[in-house]
C-alpha positions in Angstrom: 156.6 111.6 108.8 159.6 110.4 107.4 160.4 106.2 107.2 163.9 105.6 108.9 165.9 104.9 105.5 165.0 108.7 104.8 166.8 110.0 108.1 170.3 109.4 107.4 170.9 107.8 110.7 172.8 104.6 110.3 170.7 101.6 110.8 172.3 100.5 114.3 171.3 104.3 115.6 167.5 104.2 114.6 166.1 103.1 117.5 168.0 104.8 119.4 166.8 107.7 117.7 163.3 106.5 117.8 164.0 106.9 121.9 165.2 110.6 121.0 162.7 111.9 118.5 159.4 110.7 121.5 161.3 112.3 124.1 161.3 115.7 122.0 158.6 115.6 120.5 156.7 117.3 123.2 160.0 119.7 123.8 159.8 121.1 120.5 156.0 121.1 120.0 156.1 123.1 123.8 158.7 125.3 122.3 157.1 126.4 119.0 153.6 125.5 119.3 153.5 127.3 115.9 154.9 125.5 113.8 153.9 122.2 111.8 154.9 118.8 112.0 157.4 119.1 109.2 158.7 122.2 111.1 159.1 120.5 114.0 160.7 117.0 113.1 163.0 118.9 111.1 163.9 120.4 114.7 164.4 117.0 116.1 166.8 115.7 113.8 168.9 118.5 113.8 168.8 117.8 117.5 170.3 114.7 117.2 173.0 115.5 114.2 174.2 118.0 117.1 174.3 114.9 120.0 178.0 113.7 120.6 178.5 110.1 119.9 178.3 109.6 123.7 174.9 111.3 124.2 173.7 109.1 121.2 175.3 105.8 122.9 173.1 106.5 126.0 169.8 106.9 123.9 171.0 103.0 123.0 171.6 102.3 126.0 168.2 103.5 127.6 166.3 102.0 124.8 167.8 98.3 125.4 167.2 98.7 129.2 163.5 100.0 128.0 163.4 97.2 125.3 165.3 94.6 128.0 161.9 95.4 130.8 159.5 94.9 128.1 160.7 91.6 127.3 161.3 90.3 130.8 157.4 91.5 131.5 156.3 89.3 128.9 158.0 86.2 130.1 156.4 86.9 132.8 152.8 87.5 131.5 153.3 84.0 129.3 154.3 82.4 132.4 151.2 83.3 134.2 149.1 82.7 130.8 150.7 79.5 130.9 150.1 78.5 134.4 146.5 79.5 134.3 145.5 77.6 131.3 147.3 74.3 132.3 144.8 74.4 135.6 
């Protein structure tokens, strides 16, 4: 696969197309279960070259709620870590 400085996608867009590429991974592979990985990434970021700006601002959008979740369950988890050890 590809490392992110090899995409072309501007460094504020990555994870946004991180978000993109999981979610059509499957898509594709479904798609053209013939063809190879290589194949099939290429697919994915001609995908998203081919997303308006907006569609690419709400893969940024989801991934920051996704990202916003994640962190919120760990406070929580190190809260009750926290409260269990101090007993």
């Amino acid at each position: 696969m590809e490392s992110d400085s090899d995409t072309n996608i501007p460094q504020g867009e990555q994870s946004a197309y991180k978000l993109f590429e999981s979610e059509q991974l499957d898509v594709i592979k479904n798609e053209h279960p013939d063809w190879n990985q290589k194949e099939v990434i290429s697919a994915i970021q001609i995908r998203w070259k081919e997303l308006e700006k907006t569609d690419k601002k709400d893969q940024l959008r989801k991934f920051k709620q996704i990202k916003d979740e994640d962190r919120k369950e760990d406070i929580s988890l190190n809260e009750t870590n926290m409260q269990v050890e101090s007993k």
